[in-house]
TILUMMI-46325 format. One line per 10 residues: number of its first residue (from 1); their letters; for each residue x, y, z of C-alpha. Coordinates in nm, 3 decimals, m for minus. Layout:
<rs>
NUM> A> X:Y:Z ~ ...
</rs>
This chain:
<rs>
1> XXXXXXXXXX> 22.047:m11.144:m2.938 ~ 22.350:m11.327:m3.021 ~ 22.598:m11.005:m2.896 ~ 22.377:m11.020:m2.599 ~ 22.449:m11.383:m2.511 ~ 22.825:m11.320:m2.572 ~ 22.824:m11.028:m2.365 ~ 22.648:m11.227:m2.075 ~ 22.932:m11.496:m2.129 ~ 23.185:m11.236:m2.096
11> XXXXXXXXXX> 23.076:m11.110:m1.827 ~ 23.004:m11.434:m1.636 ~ 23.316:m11.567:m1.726 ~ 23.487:m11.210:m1.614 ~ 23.263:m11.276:m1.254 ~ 23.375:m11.642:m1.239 ~ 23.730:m11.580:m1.285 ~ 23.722:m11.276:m0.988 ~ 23.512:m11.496:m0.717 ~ 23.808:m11.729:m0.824
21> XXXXXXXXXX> 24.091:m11.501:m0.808 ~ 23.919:m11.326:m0.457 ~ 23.881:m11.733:m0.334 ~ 24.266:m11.745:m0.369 ~ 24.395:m11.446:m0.259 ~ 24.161:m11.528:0.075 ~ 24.315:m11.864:0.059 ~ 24.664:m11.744:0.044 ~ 24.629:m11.431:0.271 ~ 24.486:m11.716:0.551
31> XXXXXXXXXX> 24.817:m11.898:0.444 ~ 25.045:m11.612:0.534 ~ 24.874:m11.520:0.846 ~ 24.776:m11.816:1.009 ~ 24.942:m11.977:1.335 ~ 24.928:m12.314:1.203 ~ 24.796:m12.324:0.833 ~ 24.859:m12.702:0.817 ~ 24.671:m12.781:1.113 ~ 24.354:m13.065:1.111
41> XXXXXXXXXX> 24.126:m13.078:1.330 ~ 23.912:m13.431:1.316 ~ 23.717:m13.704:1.512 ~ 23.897:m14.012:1.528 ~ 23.628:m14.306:1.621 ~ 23.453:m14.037:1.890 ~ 23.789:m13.915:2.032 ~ 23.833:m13.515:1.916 ~ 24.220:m13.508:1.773 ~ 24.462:m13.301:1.554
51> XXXXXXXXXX> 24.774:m13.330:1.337 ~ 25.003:m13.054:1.237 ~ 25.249:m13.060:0.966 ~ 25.520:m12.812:1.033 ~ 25.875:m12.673:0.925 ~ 26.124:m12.418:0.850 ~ 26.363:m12.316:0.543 ~ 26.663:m12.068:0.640 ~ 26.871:m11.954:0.375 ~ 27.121:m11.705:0.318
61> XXXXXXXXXX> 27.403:m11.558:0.234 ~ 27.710:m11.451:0.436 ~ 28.119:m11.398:0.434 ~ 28.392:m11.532:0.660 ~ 28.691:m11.379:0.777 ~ 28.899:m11.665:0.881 ~ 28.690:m12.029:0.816 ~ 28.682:m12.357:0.627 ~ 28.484:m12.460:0.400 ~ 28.110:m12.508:0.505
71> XXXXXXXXXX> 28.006:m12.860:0.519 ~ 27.684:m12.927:0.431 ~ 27.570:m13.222:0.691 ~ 27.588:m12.975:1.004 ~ 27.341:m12.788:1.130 ~ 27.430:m12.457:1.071 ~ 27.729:m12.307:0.827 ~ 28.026:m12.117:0.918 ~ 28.002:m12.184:1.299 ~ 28.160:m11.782:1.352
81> XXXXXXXXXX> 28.273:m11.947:1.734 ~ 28.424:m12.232:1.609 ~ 28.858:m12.220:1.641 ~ 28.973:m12.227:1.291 ~ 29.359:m12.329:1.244 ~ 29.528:m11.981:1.107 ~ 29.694:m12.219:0.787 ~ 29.436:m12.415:0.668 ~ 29.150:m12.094:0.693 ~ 29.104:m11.833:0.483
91> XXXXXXXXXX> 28.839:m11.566:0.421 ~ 28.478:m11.741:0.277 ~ 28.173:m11.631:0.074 ~ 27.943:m11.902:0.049 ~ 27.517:m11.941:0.061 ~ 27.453:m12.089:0.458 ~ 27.132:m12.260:0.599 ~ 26.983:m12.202:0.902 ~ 27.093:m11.862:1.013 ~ 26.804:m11.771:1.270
101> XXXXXXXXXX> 26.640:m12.169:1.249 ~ 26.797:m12.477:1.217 ~ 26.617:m12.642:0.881 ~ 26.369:m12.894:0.990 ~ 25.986:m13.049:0.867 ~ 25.819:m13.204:1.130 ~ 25.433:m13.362:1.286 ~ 25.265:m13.308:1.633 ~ 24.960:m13.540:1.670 ~ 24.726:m13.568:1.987
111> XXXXXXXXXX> 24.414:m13.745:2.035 ~ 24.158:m13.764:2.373 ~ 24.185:m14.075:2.557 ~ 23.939:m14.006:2.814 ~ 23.846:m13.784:3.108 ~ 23.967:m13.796:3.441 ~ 23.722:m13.586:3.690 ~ 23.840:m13.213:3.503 ~ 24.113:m13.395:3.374 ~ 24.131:m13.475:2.975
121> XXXXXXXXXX> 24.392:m13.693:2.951 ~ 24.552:m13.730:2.536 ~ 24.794:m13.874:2.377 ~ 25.074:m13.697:2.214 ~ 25.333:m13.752:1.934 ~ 25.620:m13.557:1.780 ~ 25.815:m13.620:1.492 ~ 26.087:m13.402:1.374 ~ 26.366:m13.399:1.099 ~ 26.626:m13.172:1.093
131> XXXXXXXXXX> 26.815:m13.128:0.730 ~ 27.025:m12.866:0.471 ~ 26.796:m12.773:0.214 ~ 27.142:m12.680:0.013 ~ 27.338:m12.980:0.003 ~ 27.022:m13.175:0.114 ~ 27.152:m13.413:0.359 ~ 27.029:m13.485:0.728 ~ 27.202:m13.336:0.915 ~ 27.483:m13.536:1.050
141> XXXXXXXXXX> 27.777:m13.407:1.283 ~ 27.933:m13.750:1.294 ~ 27.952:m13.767:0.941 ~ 28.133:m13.440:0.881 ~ 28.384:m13.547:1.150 ~ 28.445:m13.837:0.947 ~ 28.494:m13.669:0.652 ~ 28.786:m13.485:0.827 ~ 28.949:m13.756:0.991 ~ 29.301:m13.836:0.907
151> XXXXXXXXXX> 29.627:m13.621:0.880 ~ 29.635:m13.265:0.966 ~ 29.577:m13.181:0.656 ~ 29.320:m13.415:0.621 ~ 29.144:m13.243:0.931 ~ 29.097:m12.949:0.802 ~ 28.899:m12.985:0.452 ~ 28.616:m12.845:0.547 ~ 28.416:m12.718:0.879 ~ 28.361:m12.990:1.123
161> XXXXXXXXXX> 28.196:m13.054:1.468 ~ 28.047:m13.289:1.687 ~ 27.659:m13.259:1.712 ~ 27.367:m13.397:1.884 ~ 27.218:m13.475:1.547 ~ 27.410:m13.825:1.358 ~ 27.213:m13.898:1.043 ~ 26.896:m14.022:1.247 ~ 26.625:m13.983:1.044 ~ 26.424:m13.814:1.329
171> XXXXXXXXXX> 26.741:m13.632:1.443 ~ 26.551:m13.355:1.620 ~ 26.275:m13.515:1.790 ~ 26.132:m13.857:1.869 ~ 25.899:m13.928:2.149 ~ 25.503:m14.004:2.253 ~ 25.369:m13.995:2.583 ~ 25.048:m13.864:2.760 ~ 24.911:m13.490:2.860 ~ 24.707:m13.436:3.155
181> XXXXXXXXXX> 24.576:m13.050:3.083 ~ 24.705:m12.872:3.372 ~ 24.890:m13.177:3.505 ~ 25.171:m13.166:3.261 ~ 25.281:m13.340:2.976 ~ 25.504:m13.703:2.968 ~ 25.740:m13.773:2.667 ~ 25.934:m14.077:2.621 ~ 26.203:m14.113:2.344 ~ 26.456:m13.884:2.221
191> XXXXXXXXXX> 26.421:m13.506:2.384 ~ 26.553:m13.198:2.421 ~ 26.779:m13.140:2.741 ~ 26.569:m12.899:2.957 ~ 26.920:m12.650:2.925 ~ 26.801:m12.616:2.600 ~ 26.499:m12.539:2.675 ~ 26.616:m12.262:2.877 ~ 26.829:m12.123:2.616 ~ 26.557:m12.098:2.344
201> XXXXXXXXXX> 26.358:m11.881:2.548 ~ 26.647:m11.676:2.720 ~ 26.932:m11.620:2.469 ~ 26.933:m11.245:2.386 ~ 26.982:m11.325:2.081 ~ 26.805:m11.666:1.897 ~ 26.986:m11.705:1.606 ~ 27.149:m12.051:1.563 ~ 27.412:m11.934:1.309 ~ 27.472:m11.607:1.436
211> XXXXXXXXXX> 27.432:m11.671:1.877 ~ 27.752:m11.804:2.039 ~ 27.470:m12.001:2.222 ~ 27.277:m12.113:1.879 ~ 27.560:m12.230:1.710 ~ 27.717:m12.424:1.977 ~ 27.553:m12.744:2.152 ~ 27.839:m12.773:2.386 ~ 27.722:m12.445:2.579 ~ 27.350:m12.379:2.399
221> XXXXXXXXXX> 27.218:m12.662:2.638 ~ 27.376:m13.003:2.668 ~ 27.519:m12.961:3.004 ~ 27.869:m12.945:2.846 ~ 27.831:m13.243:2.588 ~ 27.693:m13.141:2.264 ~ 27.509:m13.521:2.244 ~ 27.324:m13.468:2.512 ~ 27.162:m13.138:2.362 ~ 26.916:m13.419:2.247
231> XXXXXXXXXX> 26.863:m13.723:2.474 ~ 26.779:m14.042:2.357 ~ 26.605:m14.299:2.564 ~ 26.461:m14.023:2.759 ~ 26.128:m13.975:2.959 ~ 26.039:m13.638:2.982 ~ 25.772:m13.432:3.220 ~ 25.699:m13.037:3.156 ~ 25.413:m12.810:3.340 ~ 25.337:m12.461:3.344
241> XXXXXXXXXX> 25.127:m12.389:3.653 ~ 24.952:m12.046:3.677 ~ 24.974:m11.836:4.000 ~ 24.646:m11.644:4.024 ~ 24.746:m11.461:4.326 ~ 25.074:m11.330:4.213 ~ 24.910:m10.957:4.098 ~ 25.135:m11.019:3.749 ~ 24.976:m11.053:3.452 ~ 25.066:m11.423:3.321
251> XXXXXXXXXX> 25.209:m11.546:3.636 ~ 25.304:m11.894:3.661 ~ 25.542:m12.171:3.800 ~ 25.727:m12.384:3.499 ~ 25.876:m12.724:3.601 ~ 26.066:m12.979:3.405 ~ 26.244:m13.285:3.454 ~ 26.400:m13.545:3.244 ~ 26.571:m13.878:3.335 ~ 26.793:m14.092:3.049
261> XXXXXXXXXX> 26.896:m14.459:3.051 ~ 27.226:m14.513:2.877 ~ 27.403:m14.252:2.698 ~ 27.346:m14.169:2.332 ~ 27.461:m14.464:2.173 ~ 27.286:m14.738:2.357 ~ 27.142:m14.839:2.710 ~ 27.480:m15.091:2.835 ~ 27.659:m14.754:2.979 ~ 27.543:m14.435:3.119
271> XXXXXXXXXX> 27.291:m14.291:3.233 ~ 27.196:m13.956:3.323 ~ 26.935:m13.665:3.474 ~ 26.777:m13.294:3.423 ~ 26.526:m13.070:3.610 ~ 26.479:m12.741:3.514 ~ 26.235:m12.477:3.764 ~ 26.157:m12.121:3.688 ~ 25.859:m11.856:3.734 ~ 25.737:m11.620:3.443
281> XXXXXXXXXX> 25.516:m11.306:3.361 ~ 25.497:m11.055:3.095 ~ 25.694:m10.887:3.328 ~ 25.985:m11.057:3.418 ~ 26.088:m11.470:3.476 ~ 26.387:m11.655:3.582 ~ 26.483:m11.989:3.519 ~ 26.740:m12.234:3.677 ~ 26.832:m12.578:3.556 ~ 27.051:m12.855:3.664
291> XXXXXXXXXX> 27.212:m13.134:3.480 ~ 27.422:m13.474:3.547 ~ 27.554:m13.745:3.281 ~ 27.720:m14.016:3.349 ~ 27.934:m14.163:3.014 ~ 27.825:m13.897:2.809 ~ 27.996:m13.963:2.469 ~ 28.162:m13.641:2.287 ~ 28.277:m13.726:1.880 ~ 28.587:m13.570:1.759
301> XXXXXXXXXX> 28.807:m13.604:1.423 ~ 28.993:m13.885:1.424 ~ 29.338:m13.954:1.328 ~ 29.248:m14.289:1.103 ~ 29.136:m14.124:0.778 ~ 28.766:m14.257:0.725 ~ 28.727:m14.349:1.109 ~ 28.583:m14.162:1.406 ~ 28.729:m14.087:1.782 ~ 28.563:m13.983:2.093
311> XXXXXXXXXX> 28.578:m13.931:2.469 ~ 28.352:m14.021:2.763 ~ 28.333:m13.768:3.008 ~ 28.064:m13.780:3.306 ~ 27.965:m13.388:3.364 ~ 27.743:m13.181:3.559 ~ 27.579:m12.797:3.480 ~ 27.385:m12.557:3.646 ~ 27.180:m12.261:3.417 ~ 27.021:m11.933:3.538
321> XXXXXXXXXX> 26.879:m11.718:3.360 ~ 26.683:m11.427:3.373 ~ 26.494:m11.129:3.129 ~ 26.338:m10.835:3.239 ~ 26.025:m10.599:2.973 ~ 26.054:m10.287:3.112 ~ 25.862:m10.152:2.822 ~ 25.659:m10.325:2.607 ~ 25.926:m10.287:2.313 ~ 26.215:m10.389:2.529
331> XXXXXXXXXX> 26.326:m10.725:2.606 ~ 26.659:m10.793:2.828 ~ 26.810:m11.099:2.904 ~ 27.108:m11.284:3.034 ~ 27.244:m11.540:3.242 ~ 27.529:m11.787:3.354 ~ 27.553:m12.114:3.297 ~ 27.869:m12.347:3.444 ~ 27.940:m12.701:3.354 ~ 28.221:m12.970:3.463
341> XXXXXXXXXX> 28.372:m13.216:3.239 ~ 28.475:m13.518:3.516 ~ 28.646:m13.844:3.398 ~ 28.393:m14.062:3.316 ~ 28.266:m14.365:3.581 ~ 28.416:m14.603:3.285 ~ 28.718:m14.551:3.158 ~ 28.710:m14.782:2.843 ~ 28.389:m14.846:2.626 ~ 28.411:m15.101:2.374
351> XXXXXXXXXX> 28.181:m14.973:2.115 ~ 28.341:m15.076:1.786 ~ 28.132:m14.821:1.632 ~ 27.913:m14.508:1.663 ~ 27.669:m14.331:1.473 ~ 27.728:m14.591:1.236 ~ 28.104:m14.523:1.224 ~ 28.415:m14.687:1.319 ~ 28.563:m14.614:1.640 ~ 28.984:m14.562:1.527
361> XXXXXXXXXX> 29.078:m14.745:1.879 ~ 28.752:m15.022:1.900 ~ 28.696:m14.817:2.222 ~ 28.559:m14.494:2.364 ~ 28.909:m14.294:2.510 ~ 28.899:m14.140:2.781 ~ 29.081:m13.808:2.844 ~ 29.061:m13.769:3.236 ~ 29.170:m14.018:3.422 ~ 28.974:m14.054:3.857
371> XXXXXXXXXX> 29.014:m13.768:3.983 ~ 29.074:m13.493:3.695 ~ 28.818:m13.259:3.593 ~ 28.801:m12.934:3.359 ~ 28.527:m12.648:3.417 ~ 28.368:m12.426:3.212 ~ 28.195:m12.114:3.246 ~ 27.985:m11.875:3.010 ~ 27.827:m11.534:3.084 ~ 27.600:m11.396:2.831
381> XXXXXXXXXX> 27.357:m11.041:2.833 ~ 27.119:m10.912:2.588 ~ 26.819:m10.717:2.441 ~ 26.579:m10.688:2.176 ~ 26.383:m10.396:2.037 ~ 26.040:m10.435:1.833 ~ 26.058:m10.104:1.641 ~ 25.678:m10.165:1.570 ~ 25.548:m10.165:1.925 ~ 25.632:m9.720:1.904
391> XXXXXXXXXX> 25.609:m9.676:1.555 ~ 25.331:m9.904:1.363 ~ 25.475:m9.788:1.071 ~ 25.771:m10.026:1.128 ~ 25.560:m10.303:1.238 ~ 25.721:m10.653:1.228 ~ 26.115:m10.519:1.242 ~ 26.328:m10.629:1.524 ~ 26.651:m10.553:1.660 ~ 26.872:m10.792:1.866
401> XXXXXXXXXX> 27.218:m10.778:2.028 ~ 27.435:m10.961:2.306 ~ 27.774:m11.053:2.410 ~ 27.891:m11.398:2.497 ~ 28.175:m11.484:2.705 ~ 28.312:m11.824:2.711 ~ 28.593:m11.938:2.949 ~ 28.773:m12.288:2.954 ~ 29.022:m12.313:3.286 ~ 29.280:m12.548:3.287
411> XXXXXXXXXX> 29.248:m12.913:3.389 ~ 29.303:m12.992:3.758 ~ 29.389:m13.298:3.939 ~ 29.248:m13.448:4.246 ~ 29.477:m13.258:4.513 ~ 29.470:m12.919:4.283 ~ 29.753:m12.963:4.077 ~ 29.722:m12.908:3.672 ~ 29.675:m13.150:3.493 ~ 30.007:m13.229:3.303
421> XXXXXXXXXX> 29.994:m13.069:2.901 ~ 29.628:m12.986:2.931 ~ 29.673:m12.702:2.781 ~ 29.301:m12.596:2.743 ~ 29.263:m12.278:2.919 ~ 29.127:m12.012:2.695 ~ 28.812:m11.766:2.605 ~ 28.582:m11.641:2.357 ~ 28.407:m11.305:2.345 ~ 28.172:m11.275:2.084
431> XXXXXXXXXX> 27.975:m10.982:1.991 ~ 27.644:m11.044:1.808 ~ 27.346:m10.822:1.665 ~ 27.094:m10.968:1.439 ~ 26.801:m10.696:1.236 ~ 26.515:m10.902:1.151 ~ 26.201:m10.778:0.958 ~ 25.849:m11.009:0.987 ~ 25.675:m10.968:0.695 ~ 25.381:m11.191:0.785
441> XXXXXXXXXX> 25.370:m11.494:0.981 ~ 25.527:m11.711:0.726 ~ 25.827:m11.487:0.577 ~ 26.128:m11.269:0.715 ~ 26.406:m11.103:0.639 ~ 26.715:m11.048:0.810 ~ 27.055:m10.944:0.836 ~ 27.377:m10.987:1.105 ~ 27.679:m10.986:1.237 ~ 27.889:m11.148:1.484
451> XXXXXXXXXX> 28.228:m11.104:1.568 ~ 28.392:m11.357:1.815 ~ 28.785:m11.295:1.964 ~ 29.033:m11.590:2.112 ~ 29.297:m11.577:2.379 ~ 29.466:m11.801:2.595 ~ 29.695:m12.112:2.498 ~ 29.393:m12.327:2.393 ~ 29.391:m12.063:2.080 ~ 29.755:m12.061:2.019
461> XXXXXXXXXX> 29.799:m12.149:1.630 ~ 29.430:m12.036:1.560 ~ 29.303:m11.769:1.400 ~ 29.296:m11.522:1.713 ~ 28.917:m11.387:1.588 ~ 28.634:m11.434:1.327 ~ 28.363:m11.216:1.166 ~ 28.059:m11.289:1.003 ~ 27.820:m11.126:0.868 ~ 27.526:m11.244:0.620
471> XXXXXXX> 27.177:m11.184:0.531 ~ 26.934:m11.408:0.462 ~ 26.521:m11.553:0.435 ~ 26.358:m11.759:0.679 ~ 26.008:m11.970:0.572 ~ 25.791:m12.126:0.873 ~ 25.492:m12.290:0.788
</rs>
């Protein structure tokens, strides 16, 4: 009797432990799988609502050819597009964040309000941080300016570049605002510049470390600013409207528009506007977007060591894109997108600081004077392959490639003449592929490459090209 009782504990505890066990691996294989694990649904004193913790950890590995140091408060890490000066760069192996995603955590939260006819009107809120899980610091373009201001020498410790992310604790995205179900959605507070927007969904290739596109806010949607990349002050509207009677299979009209007051350091100067207006299917779509910015501050190195400089320009861009599925496996996608750089509407901003930073001169500078401008043009074409779409075997593996081309002209006065000692005429080609391998909805794998060449006068004591290539892990939860 006794063995008997043992044996039944044995084997209860044996049944216990495997209903456990089975519990968890259920638990963790809805983990893996799920669109949004860390999404609650609840009622909220009778109004129906959600919140959704989210985020993304990119890590990898990768060398340099001809780069600085990486610096840990940027968004990304060896910035392949970047001009590196030829004697203070040198070949680099180093572990990099955000190679396909920028690192960020963030929360979406609605809630019903109440019904208007058909109409549910909510409330909305988004919260995001963007940060490097390796040196773990928010990330903070103004700061690693900073850090390089001073001599020559001084300039060039380690990677540095302006950003539309300064140390804000929500340094990705800020805003509330209403949605109306098929009316649209409003946002007011700090949001993404509808060029963006564009980008995301049309660069051939979305990698942010690896795409001339990604790792640049200048020309990956800013309007030709990288500040304005993310717009403080903003109010926002987005709607996707579908067209039943187009005989397409997920027809519809997309509209966006965005208006800011001030620039992105306060409301006294600036202001500025974006609309963005495209159709899509599974078959095709097209986008075209607009922007103008009046003041729009740009951050640069400074010459004061501990101190920061900038500009003020006011610009104006134009985006269209297009892609094309002509198979099911085959994605291709391209477009041009021009911006202006105008001398701003004022010529001197008396600031004192920004970003929490000392301005060198107590003022913004300005480096057109009425009349001068500088124009900019890119050119980029792509495509992706999903492997798994012919062969299931090879499910979740991707294949991306595209070529970038970036030209500066020179500076031109009001009556056509160049601008005296503006020296900035000059071009980037850069070649990018990026092999990516989904293992479930939470984990991938990747590897790439991009190679990026300089000419013109604007490159002449820089390194005259740059290669990277890296591997790497991505987490999204």
């Amino acid at each position: 009797m006794q063995h008997n009782k043992k044996l039944i504990s044995i084997i209860s505890l044996i049944l216990t432990s495997s209903l456990t066990a089975h519990a968890e691996i259920n638990a963790l294989d809805g983990f893996l799988n799920a669109d949004a694990p860390l999404k609650k649904d609840f009622n909220f004193a009778g109004h129906d609502s959600s919140v959704q913790l989210y985020g993304i950890l990119d890590i990898g590995y990768g060398h340099a050819t001809h780069a600085l140091p990486i610096n840990d408060n940027l968004p990304q890490g060896f910035y392949p597009g970047l001009r590196q000066r030829s004697t203070y760069s040198s070949s680099q192996n180093d572990w990099f964040s955000g190679g396909l995603s920028q690192n960020r955590i963030g929360i979406k939260a609605d809630t019903s309000l109440f019904d208007l006819g058909n109409t549910k009107v909510k409330a909305v809120l988004n919260l995001e941080t963007g940060f490097n899980p390796l040196g773990f610091e928010l990330y903070n373009g103004a700061k690693s300016l900073v850090q390089n201001s001073g001599s020559t020498i001084q300039k060039n410790q380690s990677i540095s570049n302006e950003s539309s992310q300064n140390g804000q604790f929500f340094n990705r995205l800020a805003n509330v605002g209403l949605s109306f179900d098929q009316y649209g959605t409003a946002t007011f507070g700090l949001n993404t510049n509808t060029l963006k927007d564009i980008i995301s969904n049309y660069d051939p290739v979305n990698a942010d470390n690896f795409s001339a596109l990604g790792q640049s806010g200048t020309i990956g949607g800013s309007g030709g600013v990288s500040e304005n990349q993310r717009l403080q002050n903003s109010l926002k509207y987005t709607n996707s409207i579908a067209i039943p009677s187009i005989p397409l299979d997920g027809a519809k009209l997309n509209v966006g528009a965005l208006y800011q007051w001030g620039n992105d350091i306060n409301l006294n100067y600036g202001y500025g506007y974006a609309t963005q207006l495209g159709f899509e299917s599974k078959l095709f779509g097209i986008q075209a977007g607009y922007n103008r910015f009046e003041d729009a501050v740009s951050a640069q190195n400074s010459g004061t060591q501990g101190e920061i400089s900038a500009y003020a320009y006011n610009t104006q861009a134009w985006l269209f894109a297009a892609r094309v599925n002509p198979l099911p496996e085959l994605k291709i996608s391209g477009g041009w997108e021009q911006f202006t750089r105008n001398a701003p509407t004022d010529q001197s901003i008396p600031y004192g600081t920004i970003f929490g930073f000392t301005l060198d001169s107590g003022a913004i500078a300005t480096k057109f004077t009425a009349g001068q401008k500088q124009q900019y043009n890119i050119f980029f074409l792509g495509a992706g392959y999903d492997f798994g779409v012919v062969f299931p075997q090879l499910s979740g593996l991707k294949l991306q490639a595209g070529y970038y081309d970036y030209i500066s002209e020179k500076a031109y006065n009001s009556d056509g003449s160049v601008v005296s000692g503006s020296g900035q005429q000059g071009r980037t080609g850069t070649w990018t592929t990026v092999l990516d391998y989904q293992i479930n909805k939470r984990f991938d794998i990747y590897a790439a490459a991009t190679d990026s060449h300089f000419t013109g006068p604007y490159y002449a004591t820089y390194n005259p090209d740059q290669l990277l290539i890296g591997t790497g892990i991505r987490f999204k939860m």
